[in-house]
N, C-alpha and C positions, 0 to 999 in steps of 0.2 A: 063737390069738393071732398078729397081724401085728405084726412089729417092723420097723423101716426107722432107721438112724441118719442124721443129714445131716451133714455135712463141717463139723469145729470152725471157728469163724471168729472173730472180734474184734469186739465191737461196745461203744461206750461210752452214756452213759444222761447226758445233759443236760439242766438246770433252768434258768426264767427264772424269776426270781419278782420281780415289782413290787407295791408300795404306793405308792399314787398320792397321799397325802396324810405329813402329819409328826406324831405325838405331840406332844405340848405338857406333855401331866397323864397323870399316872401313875395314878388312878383313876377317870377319867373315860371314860366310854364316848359312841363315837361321835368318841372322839380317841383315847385309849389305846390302843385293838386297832388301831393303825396302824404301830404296834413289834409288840405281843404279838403279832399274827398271824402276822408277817414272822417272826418270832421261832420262834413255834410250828412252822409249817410246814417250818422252816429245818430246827429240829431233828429234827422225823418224818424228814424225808429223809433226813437223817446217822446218825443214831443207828437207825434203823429198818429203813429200805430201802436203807442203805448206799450212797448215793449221793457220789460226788466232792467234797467242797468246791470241787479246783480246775475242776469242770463244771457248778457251780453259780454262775447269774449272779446278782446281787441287788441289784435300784434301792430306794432309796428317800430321800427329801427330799432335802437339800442332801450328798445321799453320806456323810455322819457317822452312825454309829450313835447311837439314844437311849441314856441313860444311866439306866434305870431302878431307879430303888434297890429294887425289889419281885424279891427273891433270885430267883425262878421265873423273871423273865424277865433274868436276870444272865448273859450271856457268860461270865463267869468260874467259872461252875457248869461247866463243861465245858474249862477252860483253853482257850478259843477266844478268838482275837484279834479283830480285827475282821471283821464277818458282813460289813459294805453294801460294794459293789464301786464303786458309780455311783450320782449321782444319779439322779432321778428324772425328770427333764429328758425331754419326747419325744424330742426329737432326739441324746438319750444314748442312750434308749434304742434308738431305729430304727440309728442307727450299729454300737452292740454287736450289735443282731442281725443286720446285715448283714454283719458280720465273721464271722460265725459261719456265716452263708452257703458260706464257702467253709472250713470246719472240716469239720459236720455232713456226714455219710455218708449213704447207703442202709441203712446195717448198723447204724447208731446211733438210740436211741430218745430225742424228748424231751418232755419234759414244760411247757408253755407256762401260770403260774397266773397269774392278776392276784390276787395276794391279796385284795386289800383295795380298796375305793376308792367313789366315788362315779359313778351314772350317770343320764343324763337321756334323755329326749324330747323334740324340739323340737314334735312332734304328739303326742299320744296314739292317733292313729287309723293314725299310719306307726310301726312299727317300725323298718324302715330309717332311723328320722332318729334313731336311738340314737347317743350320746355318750358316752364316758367323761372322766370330768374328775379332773384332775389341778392339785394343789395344791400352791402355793410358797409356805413364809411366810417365807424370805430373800427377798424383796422383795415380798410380800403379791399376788402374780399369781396366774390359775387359766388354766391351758391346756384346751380341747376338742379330745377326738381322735374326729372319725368314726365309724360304724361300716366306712364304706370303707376308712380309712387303717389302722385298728385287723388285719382281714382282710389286707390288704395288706402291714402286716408280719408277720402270722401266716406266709405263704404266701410269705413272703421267705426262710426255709429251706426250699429245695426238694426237699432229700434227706431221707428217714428211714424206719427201718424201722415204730415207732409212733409216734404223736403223739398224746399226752394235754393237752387243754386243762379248765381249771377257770378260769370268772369268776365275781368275786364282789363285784357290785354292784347297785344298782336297777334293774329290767328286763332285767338281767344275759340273761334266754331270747331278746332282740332279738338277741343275738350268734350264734342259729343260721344257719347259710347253706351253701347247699349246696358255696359255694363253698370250705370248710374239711371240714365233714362231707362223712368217704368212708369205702374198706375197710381205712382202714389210722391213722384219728383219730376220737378218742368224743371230744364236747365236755358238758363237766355244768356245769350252770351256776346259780348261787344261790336264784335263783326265777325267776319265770315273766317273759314281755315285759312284762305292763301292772304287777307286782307290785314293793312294795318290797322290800329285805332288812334285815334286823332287826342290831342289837345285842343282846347278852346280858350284863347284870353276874350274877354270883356272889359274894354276900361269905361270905368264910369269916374267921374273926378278925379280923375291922374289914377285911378288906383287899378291896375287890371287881377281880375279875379278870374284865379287860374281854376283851369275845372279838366278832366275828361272831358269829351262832348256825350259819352253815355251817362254816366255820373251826374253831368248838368241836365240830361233831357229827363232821367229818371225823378229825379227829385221835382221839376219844376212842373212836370206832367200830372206829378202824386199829389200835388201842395195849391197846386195855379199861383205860384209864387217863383222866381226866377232867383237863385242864390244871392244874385245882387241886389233881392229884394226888392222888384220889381213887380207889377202883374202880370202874369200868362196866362196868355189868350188859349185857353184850351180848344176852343171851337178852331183853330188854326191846323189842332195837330191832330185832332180826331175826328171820325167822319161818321157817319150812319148814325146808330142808336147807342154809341160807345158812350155817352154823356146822360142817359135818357132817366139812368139809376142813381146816378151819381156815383156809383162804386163803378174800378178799374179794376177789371180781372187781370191775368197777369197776361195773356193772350193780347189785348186790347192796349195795356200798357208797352208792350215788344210794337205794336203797330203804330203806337203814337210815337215813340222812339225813334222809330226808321224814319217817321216822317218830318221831325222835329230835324232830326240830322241832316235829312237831305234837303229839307224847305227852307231852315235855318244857317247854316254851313256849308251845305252843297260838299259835303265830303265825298268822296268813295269810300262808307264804308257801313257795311249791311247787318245791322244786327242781325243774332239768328236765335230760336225759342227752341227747345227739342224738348219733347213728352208723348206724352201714348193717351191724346184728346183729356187731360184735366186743366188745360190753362186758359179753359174759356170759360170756369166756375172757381174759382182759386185767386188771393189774393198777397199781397205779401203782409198784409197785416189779420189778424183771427177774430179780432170784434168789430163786428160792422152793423153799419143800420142805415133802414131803406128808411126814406120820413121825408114827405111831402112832395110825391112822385107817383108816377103812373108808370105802369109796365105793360107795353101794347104785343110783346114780341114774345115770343118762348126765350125763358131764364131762366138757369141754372144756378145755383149758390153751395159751396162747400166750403162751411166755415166752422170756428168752435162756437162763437156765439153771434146772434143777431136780432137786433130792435126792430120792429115794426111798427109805425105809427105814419097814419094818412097815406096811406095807399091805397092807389086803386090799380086792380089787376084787369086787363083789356078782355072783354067780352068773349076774345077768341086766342087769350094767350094761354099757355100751357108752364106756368114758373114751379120749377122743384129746388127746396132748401132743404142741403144736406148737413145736420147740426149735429157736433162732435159735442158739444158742453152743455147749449141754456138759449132757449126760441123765448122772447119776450113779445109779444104782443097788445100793442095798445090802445090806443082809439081808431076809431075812421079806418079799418083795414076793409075796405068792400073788395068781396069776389063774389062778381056778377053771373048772372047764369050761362053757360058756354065757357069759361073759363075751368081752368084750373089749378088750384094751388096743392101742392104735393111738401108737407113738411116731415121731415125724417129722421 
Protein backbone atom coordinates (compact mmCIF):
# COMPACT_ATOMS: atom_id res chain seq x y z
CA UNK A 1 0.00 0.00 0.00
CA UNK A 2 1.29 3.53 -1.15
CA UNK A 3 0.18 6.35 0.93
CA UNK A 4 1.38 10.04 0.02
CA UNK A 5 -0.93 12.92 1.96
CA UNK A 6 -0.80 16.51 0.09
CA UNK A 7 -0.62 19.63 2.16
CA UNK A 8 -4.33 20.87 3.71
CA UNK A 9 -5.34 23.94 1.54
CA UNK A 10 -8.70 25.90 1.29
CA UNK A 11 -10.68 25.63 -1.50
CA UNK A 12 -14.46 26.92 -2.06
CA UNK A 13 -17.07 25.23 -4.50
CA UNK A 14 -19.20 27.80 -6.57
CA UNK A 15 -22.63 27.61 -8.52
CA UNK A 16 -24.22 29.74 -11.39
CA UNK A 17 -27.36 28.56 -11.98
CA UNK A 18 -29.65 30.45 -14.70
CA UNK A 19 -33.25 30.10 -16.15
CA UNK A 20 -33.45 31.69 -19.11
CA UNK A 21 -37.27 32.10 -19.22
CA UNK A 22 -40.22 33.10 -16.16
CA UNK A 23 -43.10 30.82 -14.89
CA UNK A 24 -46.27 32.18 -15.51
CA UNK A 25 -48.62 28.60 -14.41
CA UNK A 26 -48.05 26.52 -11.79
CA UNK A 27 -49.04 23.57 -13.71
CA UNK A 28 -48.15 23.91 -16.90
CA UNK A 29 -45.23 22.31 -18.48
CA UNK A 30 -42.92 23.86 -20.84
CA UNK A 31 -43.53 27.10 -18.42
CA UNK A 32 -43.62 25.72 -14.89
CA UNK A 33 -40.30 23.84 -14.75
CA UNK A 34 -38.89 27.38 -15.26
CA UNK A 35 -39.17 27.88 -11.28
CA UNK A 36 -39.48 24.06 -10.33
CA UNK A 37 -36.23 23.40 -11.92
CA UNK A 38 -34.39 26.47 -10.50
CA UNK A 39 -35.94 25.45 -7.51
CA UNK A 40 -35.01 21.82 -7.64
CA UNK A 41 -31.53 22.08 -8.49
CA UNK A 42 -31.15 24.83 -5.95
CA UNK A 43 -32.11 22.67 -3.32
CA UNK A 44 -29.99 19.29 -4.45
CA UNK A 45 -27.11 21.70 -3.99
CA UNK A 46 -27.95 22.87 -0.43
CA UNK A 47 -29.44 20.30 1.08
CA UNK A 48 -27.30 17.55 -0.51
CA UNK A 49 -23.85 18.48 -1.62
CA UNK A 50 -23.81 21.07 0.91
CA UNK A 51 -22.97 23.80 -1.19
CA UNK A 52 -22.79 27.76 0.06
CA UNK A 53 -25.88 29.67 -0.54
CA UNK A 54 -23.66 32.72 -0.27
CA UNK A 55 -21.51 30.90 -3.46
CA UNK A 56 -24.43 30.14 -5.12
CA UNK A 57 -25.40 32.64 -7.85
CA UNK A 58 -28.95 32.52 -9.29
CA UNK A 59 -30.71 34.43 -12.47
CA UNK A 60 -33.85 34.13 -13.30
CA UNK A 61 -36.60 36.62 -14.93
CA UNK A 62 -37.10 39.83 -13.73
CA UNK A 63 -34.84 38.84 -10.41
CA UNK A 64 -38.16 38.08 -8.20
CA UNK A 65 -38.74 34.73 -7.20
CA UNK A 66 -42.17 32.74 -8.31
CA UNK A 67 -44.61 32.48 -5.85
CA UNK A 68 -45.81 29.01 -6.35
CA UNK A 69 -48.53 27.97 -4.11
CA UNK A 70 -47.58 24.00 -5.04
CA UNK A 71 -45.97 23.31 -1.01
CA UNK A 72 -42.89 21.18 -3.12
CA UNK A 73 -41.68 24.02 -4.62
CA UNK A 74 -42.39 26.49 -1.47
CA UNK A 75 -39.17 28.35 -0.21
CA UNK A 76 -40.71 28.41 3.07
CA UNK A 77 -40.47 24.49 3.33
CA UNK A 78 -36.95 25.13 4.16
CA UNK A 79 -37.22 28.75 6.04
CA UNK A 80 -35.21 30.04 3.05
CA UNK A 81 -35.65 33.62 2.09
CA UNK A 82 -35.32 34.67 -1.09
CA UNK A 83 -33.39 32.02 -3.71
CA UNK A 84 -33.03 34.55 -7.32
CA UNK A 85 -30.04 36.79 -6.74
CA UNK A 86 -30.37 38.56 -10.39
CA UNK A 87 -32.19 38.74 -13.14
CA UNK A 88 -31.92 37.09 -16.03
CA UNK A 89 -30.82 39.77 -18.12
CA UNK A 90 -27.55 38.80 -20.33
CA UNK A 91 -25.74 41.45 -19.41
CA UNK A 92 -26.58 40.67 -15.59
CA UNK A 93 -25.56 37.89 -16.09
CA UNK A 94 -21.94 38.30 -18.06
CA UNK A 95 -21.24 41.31 -15.45
CA UNK A 96 -21.92 38.84 -12.27
CA UNK A 97 -19.61 36.55 -13.82
CA UNK A 98 -17.09 38.75 -14.61
CA UNK A 99 -16.95 39.78 -10.92
CA UNK A 100 -16.46 36.65 -10.09
CA UNK A 101 -13.59 36.67 -12.31
CA UNK A 102 -11.45 38.07 -9.96
CA UNK A 103 -12.96 35.93 -6.76
CA UNK A 104 -12.66 32.49 -8.29
CA UNK A 105 -9.09 30.66 -7.43
CA UNK A 106 -7.06 27.88 -8.89
CA UNK A 107 -8.15 26.01 -5.61
CA UNK A 108 -11.73 26.55 -6.01
CA UNK A 109 -14.23 24.42 -8.01
CA UNK A 110 -17.36 25.58 -9.95
CA UNK A 111 -20.08 24.26 -11.20
CA UNK A 112 -21.60 26.38 -14.39
CA UNK A 113 -25.71 24.93 -15.03
CA UNK A 114 -27.99 26.70 -17.42
CA UNK A 115 -30.90 25.02 -15.86
CA UNK A 116 -33.40 25.48 -17.94
CA UNK A 117 -34.11 27.42 -21.19
CA UNK A 118 -34.61 27.27 -24.72
CA UNK A 119 -32.22 26.67 -27.66
CA UNK A 120 -31.98 27.25 -31.50
CA UNK A 121 -30.13 26.72 -34.91
CA UNK A 122 -30.06 29.26 -37.21
CA UNK A 123 -28.76 26.08 -39.84
CA UNK A 124 -29.40 22.83 -39.00
CA UNK A 125 -26.50 21.60 -40.94
CA UNK A 126 -23.96 24.29 -38.41
CA UNK A 127 -23.87 23.63 -35.03
CA UNK A 128 -21.80 26.33 -34.25
CA UNK A 129 -24.88 28.73 -35.29
CA UNK A 130 -26.38 27.29 -31.67
CA UNK A 131 -28.19 29.95 -29.70
CA UNK A 132 -29.66 30.02 -26.45
CA UNK A 133 -32.61 32.24 -26.02
CA UNK A 134 -33.64 34.00 -23.24
CA UNK A 135 -36.95 35.21 -22.26
CA UNK A 136 -38.40 38.54 -20.77
CA UNK A 137 -42.13 38.86 -20.19
CA UNK A 138 -41.47 42.35 -18.19
CA UNK A 139 -41.49 43.80 -21.47
CA UNK A 140 -42.43 40.79 -23.81
CA UNK A 141 -38.47 40.68 -25.38
CA UNK A 142 -36.31 37.56 -26.15
CA UNK A 143 -32.71 38.03 -26.19
CA UNK A 144 -30.01 35.58 -28.41
CA UNK A 145 -26.86 34.57 -26.98
CA UNK A 146 -24.33 32.82 -29.30
CA UNK A 147 -22.72 29.95 -28.98
CA UNK A 148 -19.44 32.30 -29.12
CA UNK A 149 -20.58 34.65 -26.50
CA UNK A 150 -22.11 31.75 -24.45
CA UNK A 151 -18.11 30.15 -24.40
CA UNK A 152 -16.90 33.34 -23.82
CA UNK A 153 -18.39 33.78 -20.77
CA UNK A 154 -17.86 30.28 -19.61
CA UNK A 155 -13.97 30.90 -19.99
CA UNK A 156 -14.35 34.35 -18.32
CA UNK A 157 -13.42 32.56 -15.14
CA UNK A 158 -10.00 31.72 -15.76
CA UNK A 159 -9.10 30.17 -12.46
CA UNK A 160 -10.39 26.83 -11.05
CA UNK A 161 -9.41 23.70 -9.88
CA UNK A 162 -12.80 21.86 -11.56
CA UNK A 163 -15.36 22.94 -13.74
CA UNK A 164 -18.48 21.16 -14.13
CA UNK A 165 -20.92 22.49 -16.75
CA UNK A 166 -24.62 21.01 -17.22
CA UNK A 167 -26.91 22.60 -20.28
CA UNK A 168 -30.21 21.98 -20.60
CA UNK A 169 -31.89 23.00 -23.73
CA UNK A 170 -32.60 22.06 -27.39
CA UNK A 171 -29.50 21.02 -29.19
CA UNK A 172 -28.07 21.68 -25.95
CA UNK A 173 -24.56 18.88 -27.43
CA UNK A 174 -23.86 22.11 -29.97
CA UNK A 175 -22.44 23.53 -26.73
CA UNK A 176 -19.40 20.95 -27.02
CA UNK A 177 -16.01 22.85 -28.01
CA UNK A 178 -12.85 22.17 -27.36
CA UNK A 179 -12.48 25.34 -26.36
CA UNK A 180 -14.16 24.65 -22.79
CA UNK A 181 -13.70 20.79 -22.73
CA UNK A 182 -10.23 19.99 -21.14
CA UNK A 183 -8.38 17.89 -18.08
CA UNK A 184 -9.90 19.80 -15.64
CA UNK A 185 -14.01 20.45 -17.07
CA UNK A 186 -16.66 17.61 -18.09
CA UNK A 187 -19.55 19.33 -19.89
CA UNK A 188 -23.15 16.94 -19.96
CA UNK A 189 -25.37 18.16 -21.73
CA UNK A 190 -29.48 17.53 -22.26
CA UNK A 191 -29.42 15.90 -25.53
CA UNK A 192 -27.65 15.69 -28.50
CA UNK A 193 -26.68 18.92 -31.33
CA UNK A 194 -29.53 18.12 -33.87
CA UNK A 195 -32.01 16.62 -30.84
CA UNK A 196 -34.79 18.35 -28.74
CA UNK A 197 -35.18 18.14 -25.06
CA UNK A 198 -38.31 17.08 -23.65
CA UNK A 199 -40.64 18.19 -20.63
CA UNK A 200 -42.11 15.75 -18.13
CA UNK A 201 -45.66 16.20 -16.28
CA UNK A 202 -46.33 13.80 -13.42
CA UNK A 203 -49.56 14.14 -11.84
CA UNK A 204 -49.86 12.85 -8.57
CA UNK A 205 -53.38 14.18 -6.67
CA UNK A 206 -54.51 16.40 -9.40
CA UNK A 207 -51.30 18.09 -9.10
CA UNK A 208 -48.72 17.63 -12.10
CA UNK A 209 -45.13 18.50 -11.35
CA UNK A 210 -43.57 19.91 -14.20
CA UNK A 211 -39.91 19.06 -14.58
CA UNK A 212 -37.34 18.83 -17.65
CA UNK A 213 -36.93 15.10 -17.96
CA UNK A 214 -33.07 15.89 -17.54
CA UNK A 215 -33.52 18.08 -14.55
CA UNK A 216 -35.99 15.25 -12.98
CA UNK A 217 -33.55 12.21 -13.97
CA UNK A 218 -30.58 14.28 -12.44
CA UNK A 219 -31.94 15.13 -9.20
CA UNK A 220 -33.86 11.85 -8.61
CA UNK A 221 -30.71 9.60 -9.54
CA UNK A 222 -28.53 11.97 -6.90
CA UNK A 223 -31.20 11.62 -3.99
CA UNK A 224 -33.10 8.14 -4.82
CA UNK A 225 -36.06 10.35 -4.29
CA UNK A 226 -38.34 11.47 -7.22
CA UNK A 227 -39.18 15.37 -7.00
CA UNK A 228 -42.68 14.32 -6.24
CA UNK A 229 -41.26 12.58 -3.43
CA UNK A 230 -41.45 9.53 -4.18
CA UNK A 231 -38.78 6.50 -3.85
CA UNK A 232 -36.41 5.74 -6.84
CA UNK A 233 -35.41 2.79 -7.67
CA UNK A 234 -31.89 3.27 -8.49
CA UNK A 235 -31.14 -0.31 -9.36
CA UNK A 236 -33.61 0.45 -12.37
CA UNK A 237 -31.39 3.10 -13.96
CA UNK A 238 -27.87 1.98 -13.22
CA UNK A 239 -26.12 -1.19 -14.17
CA UNK A 240 -22.70 -2.85 -13.26
CA UNK A 241 -20.84 -1.70 -10.15
CA UNK A 242 -22.23 1.97 -10.63
CA UNK A 243 -24.11 1.47 -6.90
CA UNK A 244 -21.31 -0.74 -5.42
CA UNK A 245 -19.69 2.78 -3.61
CA UNK A 246 -22.44 4.50 -3.22
CA UNK A 247 -20.99 7.77 -4.70
CA UNK A 248 -22.08 8.70 -8.62
CA UNK A 249 -19.29 10.07 -10.62
CA UNK A 250 -20.47 12.32 -13.07
CA UNK A 251 -19.67 9.72 -15.84
CA UNK A 252 -22.05 7.09 -14.13
CA UNK A 253 -24.66 9.81 -13.43
CA UNK A 254 -24.78 11.06 -17.68
CA UNK A 255 -25.44 6.89 -17.98
CA UNK A 256 -28.09 6.74 -15.47
CA UNK A 257 -29.69 9.66 -17.08
CA UNK A 258 -29.92 8.20 -20.64
CA UNK A 259 -31.36 5.42 -19.20
CA UNK A 260 -33.80 7.00 -16.86
CA UNK A 261 -35.10 8.87 -20.02
CA UNK A 262 -35.27 6.29 -22.22
CA UNK A 263 -36.58 3.39 -19.74
CA UNK A 264 -38.87 6.01 -18.20
CA UNK A 265 -40.25 8.31 -20.96
CA UNK A 266 -39.09 6.67 -23.97
CA UNK A 267 -38.07 10.00 -25.34
CA UNK A 268 -35.76 10.55 -28.40
CA UNK A 269 -33.45 12.34 -26.63
CA UNK A 270 -29.68 11.38 -25.76
CA UNK A 271 -27.92 13.04 -23.23
CA UNK A 272 -24.20 13.70 -24.12
CA UNK A 273 -21.07 14.03 -21.43
CA UNK A 274 -17.82 15.64 -23.15
CA UNK A 275 -14.22 15.77 -21.16
CA UNK A 276 -10.72 14.44 -21.71
CA UNK A 277 -11.43 11.02 -19.32
CA UNK A 278 -12.01 12.87 -15.72
CA UNK A 279 -15.74 12.12 -15.37
CA UNK A 280 -15.23 8.58 -14.31
CA UNK A 281 -13.40 10.09 -10.84
CA UNK A 282 -15.39 13.59 -10.51
CA UNK A 283 -18.50 14.43 -8.82
CA UNK A 284 -20.80 17.22 -8.71
CA UNK A 285 -20.63 17.71 -5.11
CA UNK A 286 -16.56 17.93 -3.26
CA UNK A 287 -17.26 16.13 0.13
CA UNK A 288 -17.74 12.72 0.06
CA UNK A 289 -17.43 9.48 2.02
CA UNK A 290 -16.99 5.85 1.25
CA UNK A 291 -18.52 3.98 4.76
CA UNK A 292 -19.81 0.61 4.93
CA UNK A 293 -18.84 -0.64 1.34
CA UNK A 294 -16.53 -2.80 -0.42
CA UNK A 295 -14.53 -1.82 -3.49
CA UNK A 296 -13.98 -5.09 -5.58
CA UNK A 297 -13.03 -3.13 -9.07
CA UNK A 298 -10.27 -0.33 -9.79
CA UNK A 299 -11.53 3.19 -8.43
CA UNK A 300 -10.62 6.48 -8.98
CA UNK A 301 -11.81 9.52 -6.69
CA UNK A 302 -10.95 13.32 -7.32
CA UNK A 303 -12.32 15.11 -4.67
CA UNK A 304 -11.48 18.30 -2.09
CA UNK A 305 -12.33 16.17 0.79
CA UNK A 306 -13.25 12.39 1.83
CA UNK A 307 -14.30 10.13 5.03
CA UNK A 308 -13.36 6.84 5.09
CA UNK A 309 -14.81 4.57 7.43
CA UNK A 310 -15.56 0.45 7.06
CA UNK A 311 -14.17 -0.26 4.00
CA UNK A 312 -12.76 -2.92 2.61
CA UNK A 313 -10.69 -2.65 -0.68
CA UNK A 314 -10.97 -6.13 -3.01
CA UNK A 315 -7.93 -8.19 -2.72
CA UNK A 316 -7.06 -7.43 -6.35
CA UNK A 317 -8.58 -3.88 -6.70
CA UNK A 318 -6.32 -0.99 -7.53
CA UNK A 319 -8.45 2.45 -5.86
CA UNK A 320 -6.52 5.96 -6.25
CA UNK A 321 -7.98 9.09 -4.04
CA UNK A 322 -6.99 12.25 -5.53
CA UNK A 323 -7.58 14.82 -2.40
CA UNK A 324 -7.56 18.59 -3.13
CA UNK A 325 -8.32 19.73 0.92
CA UNK A 326 -8.53 16.88 3.93
CA UNK A 327 -8.46 12.48 3.64
CA UNK A 328 -10.09 11.56 7.00
CA UNK A 329 -9.83 8.03 7.85
CA UNK A 330 -11.43 6.13 10.34
CA UNK A 331 -12.26 2.73 11.56
CA UNK A 332 -12.46 -0.74 9.78
CA UNK A 333 -10.48 0.66 6.51
CA UNK A 334 -8.80 -3.00 5.63
CA UNK A 335 -6.60 -3.07 2.45
CA UNK A 336 -5.69 -6.65 1.93
CA UNK A 337 -2.62 -7.86 0.56
CA UNK A 338 -2.87 -7.73 -3.40
CA UNK A 339 -4.80 -4.65 -3.40
CA UNK A 340 -3.92 -1.30 -3.64
CA UNK A 341 -4.87 1.84 -2.19
CA UNK A 342 -3.11 5.06 -3.61
CA UNK A 343 -4.10 8.40 -1.71
CA UNK A 344 -2.84 11.87 -2.97
Amino acid sequence: MSIVYCSISYADNYAILISADKATSNYECYNAEHWNDLYLIYEYLLLVEHYDSSKVYVFYGDGIDFNNPINRYKKERHNWGQITDYDNNYSTIDSIVLQLKSIVTDKDNILFYWVVGHGELSSNSNYDSYKAKIVHHNDNTVEYVSKTQLISLINSIKQYNRRKIFWMTCYSGAMESDSIVNNRTTLVTSSAQNQSSFSNENPLGGINYCHSVFNCALVSLSTGIYPWETTCNLNQYFSGTALADSLISLNELHSGIYSFIHNKYGYFQHPYIFDRNISDRIFIGEDKKLKNVSINNNKSYWVDRIELSDVTFGSSATTSIDIDVQSVIKKNTFVPVGSTLIIK
